[in-house]
C-alpha positions as CSV (number, residue, x, y, z in Angstrom):
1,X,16.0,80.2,53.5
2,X,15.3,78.3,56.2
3,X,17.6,75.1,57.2
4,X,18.2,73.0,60.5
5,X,19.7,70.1,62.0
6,X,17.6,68.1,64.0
7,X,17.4,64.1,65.8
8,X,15.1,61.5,65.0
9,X,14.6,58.0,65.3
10,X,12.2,54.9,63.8
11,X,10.9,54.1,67.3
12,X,7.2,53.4,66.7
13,X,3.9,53.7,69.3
14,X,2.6,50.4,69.9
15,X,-1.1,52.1,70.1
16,X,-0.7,53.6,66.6
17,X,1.8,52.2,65.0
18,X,3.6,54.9,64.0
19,X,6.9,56.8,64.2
20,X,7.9,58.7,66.8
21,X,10.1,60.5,65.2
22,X,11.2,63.8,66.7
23,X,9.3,62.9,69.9
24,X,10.2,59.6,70.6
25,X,11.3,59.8,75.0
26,X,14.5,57.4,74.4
27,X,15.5,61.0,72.0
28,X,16.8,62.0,75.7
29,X,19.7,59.2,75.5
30,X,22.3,61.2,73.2
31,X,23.2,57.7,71.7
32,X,19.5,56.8,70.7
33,X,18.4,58.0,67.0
34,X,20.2,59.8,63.8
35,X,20.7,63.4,63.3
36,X,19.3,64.6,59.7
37,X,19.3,67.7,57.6
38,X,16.5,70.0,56.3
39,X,16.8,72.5,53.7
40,X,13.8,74.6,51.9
41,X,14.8,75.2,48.4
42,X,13.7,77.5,46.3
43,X,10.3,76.8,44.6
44,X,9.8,75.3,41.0
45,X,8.9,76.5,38.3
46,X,4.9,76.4,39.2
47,X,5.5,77.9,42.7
48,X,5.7,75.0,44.8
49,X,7.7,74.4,47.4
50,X,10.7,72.1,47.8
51,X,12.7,70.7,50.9
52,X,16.0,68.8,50.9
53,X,16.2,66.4,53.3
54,X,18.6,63.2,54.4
55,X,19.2,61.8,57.5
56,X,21.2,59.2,58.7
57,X,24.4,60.9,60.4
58,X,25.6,59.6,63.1
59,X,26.8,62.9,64.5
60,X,25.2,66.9,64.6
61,X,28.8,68.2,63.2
62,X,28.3,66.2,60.1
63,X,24.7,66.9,59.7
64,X,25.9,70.7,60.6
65,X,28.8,70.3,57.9
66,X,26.4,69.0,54.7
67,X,23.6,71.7,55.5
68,X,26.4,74.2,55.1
69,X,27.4,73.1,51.7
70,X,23.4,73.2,50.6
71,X,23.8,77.2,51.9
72,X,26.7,77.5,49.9
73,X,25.4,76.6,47.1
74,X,21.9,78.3,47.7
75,X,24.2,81.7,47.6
76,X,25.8,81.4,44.2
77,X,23.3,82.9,41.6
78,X,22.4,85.8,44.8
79,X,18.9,87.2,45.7
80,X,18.8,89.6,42.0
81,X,19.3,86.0,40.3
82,X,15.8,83.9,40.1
83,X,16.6,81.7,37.1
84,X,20.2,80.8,38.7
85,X,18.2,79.9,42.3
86,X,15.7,77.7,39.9
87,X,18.7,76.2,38.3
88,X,20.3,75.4,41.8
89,X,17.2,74.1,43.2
90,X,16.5,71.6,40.4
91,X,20.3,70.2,41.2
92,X,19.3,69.2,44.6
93,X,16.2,67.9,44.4
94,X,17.9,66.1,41.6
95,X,21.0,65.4,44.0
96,X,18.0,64.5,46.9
97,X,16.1,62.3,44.7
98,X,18.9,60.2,43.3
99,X,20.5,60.1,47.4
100,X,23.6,61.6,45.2
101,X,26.6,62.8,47.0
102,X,26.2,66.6,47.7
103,X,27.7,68.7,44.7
104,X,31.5,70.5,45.0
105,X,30.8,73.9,45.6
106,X,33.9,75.3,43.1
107,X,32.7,72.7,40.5
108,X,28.8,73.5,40.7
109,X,30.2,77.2,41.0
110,X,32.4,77.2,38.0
111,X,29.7,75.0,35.6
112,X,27.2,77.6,36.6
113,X,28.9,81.1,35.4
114,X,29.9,79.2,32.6
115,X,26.1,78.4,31.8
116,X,26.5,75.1,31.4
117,X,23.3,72.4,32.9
118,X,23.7,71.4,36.5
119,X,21.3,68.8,36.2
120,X,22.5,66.9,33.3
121,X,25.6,64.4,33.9
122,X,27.4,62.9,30.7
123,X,28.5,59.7,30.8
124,X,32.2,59.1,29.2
125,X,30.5,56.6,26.3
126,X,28.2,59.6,25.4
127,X,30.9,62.1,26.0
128,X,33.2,59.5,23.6
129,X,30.3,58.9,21.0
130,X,29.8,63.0,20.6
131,X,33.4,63.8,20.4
132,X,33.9,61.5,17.7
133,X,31.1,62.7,15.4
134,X,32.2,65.7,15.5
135,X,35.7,65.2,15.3
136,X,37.6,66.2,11.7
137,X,40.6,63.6,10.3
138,X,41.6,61.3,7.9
139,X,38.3,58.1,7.6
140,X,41.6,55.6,8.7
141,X,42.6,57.6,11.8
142,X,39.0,57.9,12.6
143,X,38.5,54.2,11.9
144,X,41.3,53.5,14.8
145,X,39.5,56.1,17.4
146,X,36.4,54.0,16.6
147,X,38.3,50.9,17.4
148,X,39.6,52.0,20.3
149,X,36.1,53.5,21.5
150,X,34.1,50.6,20.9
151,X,36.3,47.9,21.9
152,X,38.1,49.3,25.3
153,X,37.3,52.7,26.4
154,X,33.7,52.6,26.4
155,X,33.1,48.5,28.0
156,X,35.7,49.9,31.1
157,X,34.9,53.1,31.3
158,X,31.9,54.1,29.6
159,X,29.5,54.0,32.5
160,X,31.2,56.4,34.4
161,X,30.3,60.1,34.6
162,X,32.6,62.2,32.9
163,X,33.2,65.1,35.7
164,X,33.8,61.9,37.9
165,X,36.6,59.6,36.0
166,X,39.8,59.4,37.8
167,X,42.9,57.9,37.2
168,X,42.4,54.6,38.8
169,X,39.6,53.5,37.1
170,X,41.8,54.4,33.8
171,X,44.4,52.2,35.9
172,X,42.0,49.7,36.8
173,X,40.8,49.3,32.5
174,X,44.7,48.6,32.0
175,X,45.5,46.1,34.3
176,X,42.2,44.2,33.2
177,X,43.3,45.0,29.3
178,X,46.6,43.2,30.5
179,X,44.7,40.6,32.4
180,X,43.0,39.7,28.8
181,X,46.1,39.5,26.8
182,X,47.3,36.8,29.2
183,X,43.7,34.6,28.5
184,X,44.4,35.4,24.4
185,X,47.7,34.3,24.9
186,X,47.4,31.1,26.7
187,X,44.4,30.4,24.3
188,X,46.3,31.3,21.1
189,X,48.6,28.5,22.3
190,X,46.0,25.8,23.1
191,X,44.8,26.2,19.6
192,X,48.5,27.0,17.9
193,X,48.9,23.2,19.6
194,X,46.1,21.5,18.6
195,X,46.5,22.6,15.2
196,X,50.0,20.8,15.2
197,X,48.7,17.9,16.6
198,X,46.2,17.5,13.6
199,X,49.0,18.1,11.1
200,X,50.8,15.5,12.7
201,X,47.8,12.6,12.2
202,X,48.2,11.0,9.2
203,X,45.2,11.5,7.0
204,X,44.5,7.7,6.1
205,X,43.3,4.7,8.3
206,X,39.7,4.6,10.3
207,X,40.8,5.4,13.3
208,X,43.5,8.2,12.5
209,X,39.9,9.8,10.2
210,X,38.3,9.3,13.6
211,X,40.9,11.2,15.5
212,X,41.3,14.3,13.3
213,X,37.3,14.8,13.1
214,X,37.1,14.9,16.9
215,X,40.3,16.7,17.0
216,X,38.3,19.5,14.3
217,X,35.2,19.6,16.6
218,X,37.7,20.3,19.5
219,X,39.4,23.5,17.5
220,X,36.0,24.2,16.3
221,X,34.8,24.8,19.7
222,X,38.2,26.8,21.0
223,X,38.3,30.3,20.6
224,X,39.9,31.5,17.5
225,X,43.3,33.4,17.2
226,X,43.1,37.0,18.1
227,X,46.1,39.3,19.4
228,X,47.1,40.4,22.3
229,X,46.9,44.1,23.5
230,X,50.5,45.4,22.9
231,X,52.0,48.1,24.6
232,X,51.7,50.7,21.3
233,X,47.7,50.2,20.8
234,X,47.3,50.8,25.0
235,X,49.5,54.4,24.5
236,X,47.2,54.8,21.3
237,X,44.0,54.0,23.5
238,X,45.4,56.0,25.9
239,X,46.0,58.9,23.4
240,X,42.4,58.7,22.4
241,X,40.9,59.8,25.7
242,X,43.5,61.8,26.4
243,X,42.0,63.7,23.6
244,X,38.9,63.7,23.9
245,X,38.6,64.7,27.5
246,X,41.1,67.7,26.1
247,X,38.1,68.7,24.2
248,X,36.0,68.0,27.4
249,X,38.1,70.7,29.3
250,X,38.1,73.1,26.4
251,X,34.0,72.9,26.3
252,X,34.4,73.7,29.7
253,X,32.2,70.0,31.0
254,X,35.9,69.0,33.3
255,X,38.5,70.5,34.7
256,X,40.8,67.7,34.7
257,X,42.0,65.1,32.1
258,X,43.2,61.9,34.1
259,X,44.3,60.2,31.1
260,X,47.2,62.2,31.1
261,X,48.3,61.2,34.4
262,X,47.6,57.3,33.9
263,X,50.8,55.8,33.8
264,X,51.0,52.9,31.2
265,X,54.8,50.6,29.8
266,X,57.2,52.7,27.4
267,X,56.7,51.4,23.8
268,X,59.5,51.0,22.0
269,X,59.6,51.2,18.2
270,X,60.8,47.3,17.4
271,X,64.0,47.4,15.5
272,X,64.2,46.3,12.1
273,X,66.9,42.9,12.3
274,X,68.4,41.9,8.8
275,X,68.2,38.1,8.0
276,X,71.4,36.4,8.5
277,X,72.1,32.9,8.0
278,X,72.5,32.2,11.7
279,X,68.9,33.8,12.5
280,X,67.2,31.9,9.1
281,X,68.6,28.8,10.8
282,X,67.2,29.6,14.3
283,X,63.6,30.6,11.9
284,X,63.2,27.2,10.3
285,X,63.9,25.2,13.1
286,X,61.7,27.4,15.7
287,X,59.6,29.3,13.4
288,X,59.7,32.3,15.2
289,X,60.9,35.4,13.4
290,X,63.8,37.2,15.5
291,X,61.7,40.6,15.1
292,X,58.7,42.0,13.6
293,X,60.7,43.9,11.3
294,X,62.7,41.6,9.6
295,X,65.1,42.9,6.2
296,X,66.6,41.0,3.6
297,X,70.5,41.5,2.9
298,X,70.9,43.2,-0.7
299,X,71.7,39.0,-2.5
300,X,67.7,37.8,-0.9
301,X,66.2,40.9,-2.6
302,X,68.0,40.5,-5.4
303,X,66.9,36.5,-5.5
304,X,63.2,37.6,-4.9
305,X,63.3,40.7,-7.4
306,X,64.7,37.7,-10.2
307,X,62.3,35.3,-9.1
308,X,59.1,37.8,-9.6
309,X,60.7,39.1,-13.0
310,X,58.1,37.7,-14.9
311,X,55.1,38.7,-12.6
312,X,52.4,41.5,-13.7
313,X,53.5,43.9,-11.0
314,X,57.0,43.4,-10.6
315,X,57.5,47.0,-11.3
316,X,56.1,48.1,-8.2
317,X,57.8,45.7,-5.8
318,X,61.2,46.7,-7.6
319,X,59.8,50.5,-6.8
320,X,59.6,50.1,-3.1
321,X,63.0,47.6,-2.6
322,X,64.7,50.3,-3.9
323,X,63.2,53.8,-3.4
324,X,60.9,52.8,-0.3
325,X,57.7,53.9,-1.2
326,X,54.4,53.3,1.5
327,X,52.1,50.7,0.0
328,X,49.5,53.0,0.1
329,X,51.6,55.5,-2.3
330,X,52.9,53.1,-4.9
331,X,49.5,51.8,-5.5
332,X,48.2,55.5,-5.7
333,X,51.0,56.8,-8.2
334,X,50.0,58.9,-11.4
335,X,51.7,59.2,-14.2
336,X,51.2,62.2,-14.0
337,X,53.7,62.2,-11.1
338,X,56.2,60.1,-13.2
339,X,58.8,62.3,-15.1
340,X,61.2,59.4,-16.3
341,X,63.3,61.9,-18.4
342,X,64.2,63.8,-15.7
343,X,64.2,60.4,-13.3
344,X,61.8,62.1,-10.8
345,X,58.6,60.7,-9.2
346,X,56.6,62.8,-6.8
347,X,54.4,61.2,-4.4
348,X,51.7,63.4,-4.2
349,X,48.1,60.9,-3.3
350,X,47.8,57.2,-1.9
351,X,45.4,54.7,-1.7
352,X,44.2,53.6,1.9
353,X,42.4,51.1,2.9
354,X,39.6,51.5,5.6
355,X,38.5,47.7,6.7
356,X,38.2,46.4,3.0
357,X,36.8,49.6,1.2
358,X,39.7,51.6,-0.6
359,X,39.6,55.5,-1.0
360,X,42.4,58.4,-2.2
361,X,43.8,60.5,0.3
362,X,47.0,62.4,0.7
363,X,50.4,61.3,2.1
364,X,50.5,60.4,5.6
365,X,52.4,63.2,6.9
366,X,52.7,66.5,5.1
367,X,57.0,65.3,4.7
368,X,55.2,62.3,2.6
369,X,54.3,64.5,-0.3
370,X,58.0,64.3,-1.4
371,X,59.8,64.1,-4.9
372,X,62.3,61.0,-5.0
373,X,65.0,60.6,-7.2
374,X,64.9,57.0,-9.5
375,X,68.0,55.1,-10.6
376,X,68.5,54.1,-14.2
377,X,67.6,50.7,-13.4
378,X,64.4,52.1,-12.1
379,X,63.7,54.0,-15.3
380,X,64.1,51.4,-17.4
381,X,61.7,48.8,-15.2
382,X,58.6,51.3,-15.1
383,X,59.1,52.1,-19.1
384,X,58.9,48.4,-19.9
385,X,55.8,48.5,-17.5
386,X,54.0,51.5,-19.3
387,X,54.7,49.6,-22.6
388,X,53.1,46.5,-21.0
389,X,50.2,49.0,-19.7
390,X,49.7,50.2,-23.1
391,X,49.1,46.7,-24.6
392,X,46.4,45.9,-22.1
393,X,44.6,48.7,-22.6
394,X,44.5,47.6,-26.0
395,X,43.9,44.4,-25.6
396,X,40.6,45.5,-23.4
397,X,39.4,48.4,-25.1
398,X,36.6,50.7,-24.4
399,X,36.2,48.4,-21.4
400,X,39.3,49.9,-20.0
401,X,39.0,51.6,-17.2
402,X,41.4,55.1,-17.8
403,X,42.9,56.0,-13.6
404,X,45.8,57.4,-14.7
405,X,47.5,55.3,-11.8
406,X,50.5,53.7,-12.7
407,X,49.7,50.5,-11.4
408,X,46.5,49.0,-12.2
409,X,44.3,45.7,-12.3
410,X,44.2,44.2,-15.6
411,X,41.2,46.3,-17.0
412,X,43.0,49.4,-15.5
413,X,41.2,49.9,-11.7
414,X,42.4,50.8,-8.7
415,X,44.6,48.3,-7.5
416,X,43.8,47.1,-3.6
417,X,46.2,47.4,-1.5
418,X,45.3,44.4,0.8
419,X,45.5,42.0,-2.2
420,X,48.5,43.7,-3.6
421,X,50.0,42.4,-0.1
422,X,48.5,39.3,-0.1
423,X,50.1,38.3,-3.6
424,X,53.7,39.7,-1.8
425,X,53.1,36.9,0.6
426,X,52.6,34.3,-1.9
427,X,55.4,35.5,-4.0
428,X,57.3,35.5,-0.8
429,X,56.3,31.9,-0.1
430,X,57.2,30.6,-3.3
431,X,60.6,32.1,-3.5
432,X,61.9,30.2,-0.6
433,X,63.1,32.9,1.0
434,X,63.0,33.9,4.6
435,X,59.8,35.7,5.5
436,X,59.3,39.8,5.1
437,X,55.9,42.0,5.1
438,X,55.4,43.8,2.3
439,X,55.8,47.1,4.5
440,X,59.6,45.3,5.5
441,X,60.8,46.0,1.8
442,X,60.1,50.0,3.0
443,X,62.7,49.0,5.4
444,X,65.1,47.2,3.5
445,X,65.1,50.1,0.8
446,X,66.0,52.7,4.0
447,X,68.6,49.7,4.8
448,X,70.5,49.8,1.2
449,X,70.3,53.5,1.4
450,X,72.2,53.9,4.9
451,X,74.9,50.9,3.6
452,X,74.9,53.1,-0.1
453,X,76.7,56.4,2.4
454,X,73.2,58.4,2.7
455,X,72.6,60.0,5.4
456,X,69.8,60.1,8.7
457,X,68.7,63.5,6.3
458,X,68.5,61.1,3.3
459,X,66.9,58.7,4.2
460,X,64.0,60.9,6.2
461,X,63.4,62.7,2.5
462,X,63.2,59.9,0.7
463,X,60.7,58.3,3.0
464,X,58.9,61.4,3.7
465,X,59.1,61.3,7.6
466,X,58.1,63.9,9.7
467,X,60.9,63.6,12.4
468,X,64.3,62.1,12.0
469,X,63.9,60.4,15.0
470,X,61.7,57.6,13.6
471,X,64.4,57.2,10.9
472,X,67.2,56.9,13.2
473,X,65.3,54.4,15.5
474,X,63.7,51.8,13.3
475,X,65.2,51.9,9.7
476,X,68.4,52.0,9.8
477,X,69.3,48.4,10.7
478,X,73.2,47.6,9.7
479,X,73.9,45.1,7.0
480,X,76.2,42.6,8.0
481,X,79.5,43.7,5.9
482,X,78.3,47.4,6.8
483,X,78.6,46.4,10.5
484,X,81.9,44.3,10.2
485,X,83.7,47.1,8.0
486,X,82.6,49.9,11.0
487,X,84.4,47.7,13.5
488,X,87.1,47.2,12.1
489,X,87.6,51.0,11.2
490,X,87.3,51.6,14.7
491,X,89.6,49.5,15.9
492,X,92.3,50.9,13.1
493,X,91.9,54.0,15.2
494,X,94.0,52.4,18.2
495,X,97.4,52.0,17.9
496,X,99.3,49.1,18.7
497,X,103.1,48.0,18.9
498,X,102.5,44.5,17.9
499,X,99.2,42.7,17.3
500,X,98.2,39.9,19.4
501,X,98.9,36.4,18.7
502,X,97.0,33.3,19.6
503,X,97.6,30.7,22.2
504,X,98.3,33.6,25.0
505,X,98.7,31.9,28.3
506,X,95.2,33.2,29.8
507,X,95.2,35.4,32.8
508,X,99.0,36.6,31.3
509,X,99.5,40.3,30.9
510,X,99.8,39.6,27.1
511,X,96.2,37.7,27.3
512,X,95.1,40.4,28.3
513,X,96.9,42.8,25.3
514,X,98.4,44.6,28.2
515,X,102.1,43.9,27.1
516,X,101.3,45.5,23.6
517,X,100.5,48.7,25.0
518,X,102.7,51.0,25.8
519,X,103.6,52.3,29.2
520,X,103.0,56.4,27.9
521,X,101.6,57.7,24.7
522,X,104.9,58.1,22.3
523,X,105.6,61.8,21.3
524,X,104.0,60.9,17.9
525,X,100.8,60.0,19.0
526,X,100.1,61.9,22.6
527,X,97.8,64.9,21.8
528,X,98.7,68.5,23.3
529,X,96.9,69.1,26.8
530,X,94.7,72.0,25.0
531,X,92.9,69.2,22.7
532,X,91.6,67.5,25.3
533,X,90.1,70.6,27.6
């Protein structure tokens, strides 16, 4: 097909008023006019004829270089291929219309064999919105991908072409993700101190009334708390696209996933701190927990287990302090599951809960569906609970509602698990002890059981995690006694001539416990030179 290169400029005649163009005499100056590019195409569908055409270079080479990429990709579908040459010429008139970039000859190459549209470009929010309908899980994992969609990926990066996204504009989202945290932060705390200021106004007197109701409208009109964007939810947004454009690549729309080349901060699993009296002192006069994770010592969850003896669902707090059971599965445990003469439970379903609506699934991870051995103590705590179970169904009737779940409501529904927590929390309040999430007795169960002699292996089973890993790095905080009676084991190990006594002259070899130890290991305690090759 014909093509060629050719000068031009927007000189006008002053007799008719129009453009010169090609013929315009200054054309002779090699500086006067622009070069520009013509192409014919092949015809449509109805037999017309098409041209590409753009101008503006300020050199022929260019002009030369862009009408060989239009030949290039002219020559892809070949002479024997009419419907490819159709297909090609709808791209550039498309690309010629829209003054698009001209298309990368592998890419155009490699969509068409694979019969995919050359015209149609898919935006990341569509790309985003597709993959998720179609994508199979569990309605809570699904539930996060829609958070993350809707709230990050598709306000950054949603506009962008798919075949186009590259790893700075997934750069760029962070930083302004990041950016934001800094505003919620520094507005959490405007509000965090007005709201102590009110507290601090006493509530009679005119003009004390008069301050707290302008101080209100002030709040009122503040933004309200909200949190940050932590390092875990930007790897899980992360994550998200990552997948999705995987999909992308396997459909064969990209080539390349740049979410798995962003680079975004480690995060770390926070470790789970036990509540000592020097860190509850530091929490009631700051306020601050130490930790996310925070675990009572074996006496605080004794003190709340005594305080809570009396309350309709103390059986399944006591079940999770001691055996570590999910929320989710303790409020979705049969009795059919429950085999107290053999003092076995099986966790085999839970109850999740997806915004406020509750629905049965199956454990978390395939380890999760798990049989856990119970304590006598145990035993006896869920029989006096069936008993109690047994005398409200009674008491209600055929208005009970027959589960089968171990722990109910009071007519025998599923329980919820968001007010199951919410009543931890008050319980929690009321016993005066330092604060815990419900999810922290999970913790404090894996806690008792390390300080008990179980093992990493242990204490994955009876948690039902899939890799020991997360065991090792986040539930298996040291108790206090547990930690002191390690280091002083260890330093058993060493041995000494004499100990060392106080009031050491300081910078003395003996300060130092220099003069204590022995010049050369004694016969009785060196070790062969073979035991330590």
């Amino acid at each position: 097909m014909k093509g060629s290169t050719f000068r031009r400029c927007a000189c006008r005649n002053p007799e008719t008023g129009k453009q010169y163009g090609k013929s315009c005499p200054k054309l002779s100056n090699k500086r006067h006019g622009l070069w520009n590019v013509r192409q014919e195409l092949p015809a449509d569908k109805e037999g017309n004829r098409r041209t590409f055409r753009r101008g503006s270079y300020t050199s022929k080479t260019d002009a030369q270089a862009d009408l060989d990429k239009l030949r290039a990709l002219l020559a892809i579908p070949g002479d024997d291929d009419p419907d490819g040459r159709l297909s090609i010429g709808d791209l550039l008139e498309s690309v010629a219309s829209k003054k698009e970039a001209i298309p990368d000859y592998e890419e155009t190459k490699r969509r068409f064999r694979a019969g995919q549209s050359l015209t149609a470009h898919i935006a990341v929010g569509e790309w985003l919105d597709e993959w998720l309908a179609n994508k199979p899980g569990r309605p809570s994992a699904l539930a996060r991908d829609e958070i993350d969609i809707r709230l990050h990926l598709k306000p950054h990066v949603g506009h962008h072409r798919i075949d186009r996204l590259r790893v700075g504009h997934l750069s760029e989202m962070f930083a302004a993700i990041i950016e934001k945290n800094i505003e919620i932060q520094e507005a959490n705390a405007q509000r965090h101190a007005a709201v102590a200021e009110l507290a601090a106004i006493p509530w009679k007197g005119r003009e004390n009334r008069a301050q707290r109701k302008a101080l209100k409208a002030a709040i009122d009109e503040m933004p309200p708390f909200r949190r940050p964007v932590g390092a875990s939810t930007r790897q899980r947004i992360r994550a998200t696209l990552r997948a999705a454009l995987n999909e992308a690549i396997a459909q064969q729309l990209i080539t390349f996933n740049p979410a798995a080349h962003v680079k975004l901060d480690t995060a770390k699993r926070p470790k789970a701190l036990v509540w000592t009296e020097e860190r509850i002192a530091e929490w009631r006069r700051t306020g601050e927990r130490p930790s996310p994770v925070m675990v009572w010592t074996p006496e605080q969850t004794g003190a709340f287990l005594d305080h809570i003896a009396g309350e309709r669902l103390y059986a399944l707090f006591h079940l999770i302090a001691f055996r570590g059971l999910r929320r989710g599965e303790a409020c979705g445990q049969s009795w059919s599951d429950l085999n107290l003469k053999t003092k076995r439970l099986t966790v085999a379903k839970q109850l999740v809960q997806k915004g406020w609506e509750v629905y049965e699934d199956a454990p978390k991870t395939d380890s999760g569906a798990r049989t856990i051995a119970l304590d006598a103590d145990t035993v006896a705590v869920l029989k006096a609970h069936r008993k109690r179970q047994a005398e409200e169904r009674l008491t209600w009737g055929e208005a009970w509602v027959e589960t089968g779940r171990v722990f109910t409501d009071e007519q025998g529904e599923w329980l919820h698990p968001g007010k199951v927590s919410d009543l931890f929390e008050r319980l929690v309040a009321e016993s005066g002890l330092p604060p815990i999430r419900m999810h922290d007795l999970r913790h404090g169960a894996a806690t008792l059981a390390h300080a008990a002699g179980a093992d990493l292996k242990d204490i994955q089973e009876m948690l039902g995690h899939s890799s020991i890993a997360v065991t090792a790095d986040t539930y298996t905080s040291l108790l206090p006694e547990v930690d002191e009676a390690l280091a002083e084991a260890a330093a058993n190990l060493v041995p000494r001539k004499a100990k060392r006594t106080a009031g050491l002259t300081s910078g003395s070899p003996e300060s130092l416990g220099l003069a204590s130890v022995p010049a050369q290991p004694s016969s009785a305690t060196k070790r062969p030179r073979s035991a330590l090759s």
